[in-house]
C-alpha positions, 0 to 999 in steps of 0.5 A: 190046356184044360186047366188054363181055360178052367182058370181063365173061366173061374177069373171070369165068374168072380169078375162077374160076382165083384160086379153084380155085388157093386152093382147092388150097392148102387142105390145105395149110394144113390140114396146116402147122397140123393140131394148131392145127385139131384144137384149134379142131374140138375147141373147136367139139364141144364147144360144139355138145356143151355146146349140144345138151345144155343144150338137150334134157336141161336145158331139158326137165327145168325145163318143165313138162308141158302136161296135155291134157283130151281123153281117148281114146276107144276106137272099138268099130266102127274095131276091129271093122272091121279084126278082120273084115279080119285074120280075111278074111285069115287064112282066105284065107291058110289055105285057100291052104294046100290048093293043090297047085303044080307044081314048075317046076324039075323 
């Protein structure tokens, strides 16, 4: 038993080296043919471009807009409630004005 988990392990770690040692390779088969991927980056903008501009500018202009029935109404005691809250807090901002505070620096 010990043994099969030591191979499954040993498998493993040479899977992860073969990995890391393509993974340096990486760049440098970016740089041999860096025009080559400039082209195809280039090709995928402007596919993604060509997309996400069919998709929210002409789409959006052949649909028609969905009327709603429900109209908005106007909630006279919500307003009043929060008019009392801003007028509590601007006259206790103003009678704060009035204090006299020590300089603490001198």
């Amino acid at each position: 038993m010990i043994k099969i988990i030591k191979n499954i392990i040993s498998r493993f770690v040479k899977l992860l080296d073969a990995l890391i040692n393509n993974a340096k390779k990486i760049p440098w088969i970016l740089g041999r043919y860096a025009f080559l991927f400039i082209l195809i980056f280039i090709l995928l903008d402007l596919l993604f471009g060509g997309f996400l501009f069919y998709r929210y500018l002409f789409l959006v202009k052949n649909k028609e807009p969905q009327i709603t029935s429900i109209q908005a109404k106007f909630k006279e005691e919500t307003y009043q409630s929060v008019l009392s809250s801003w007028q509590a807090r601007e006259e206790s901002f103003n009678n704060s004005s009035g204090l006299n505070y020590q300089n603490p620096f001198k």
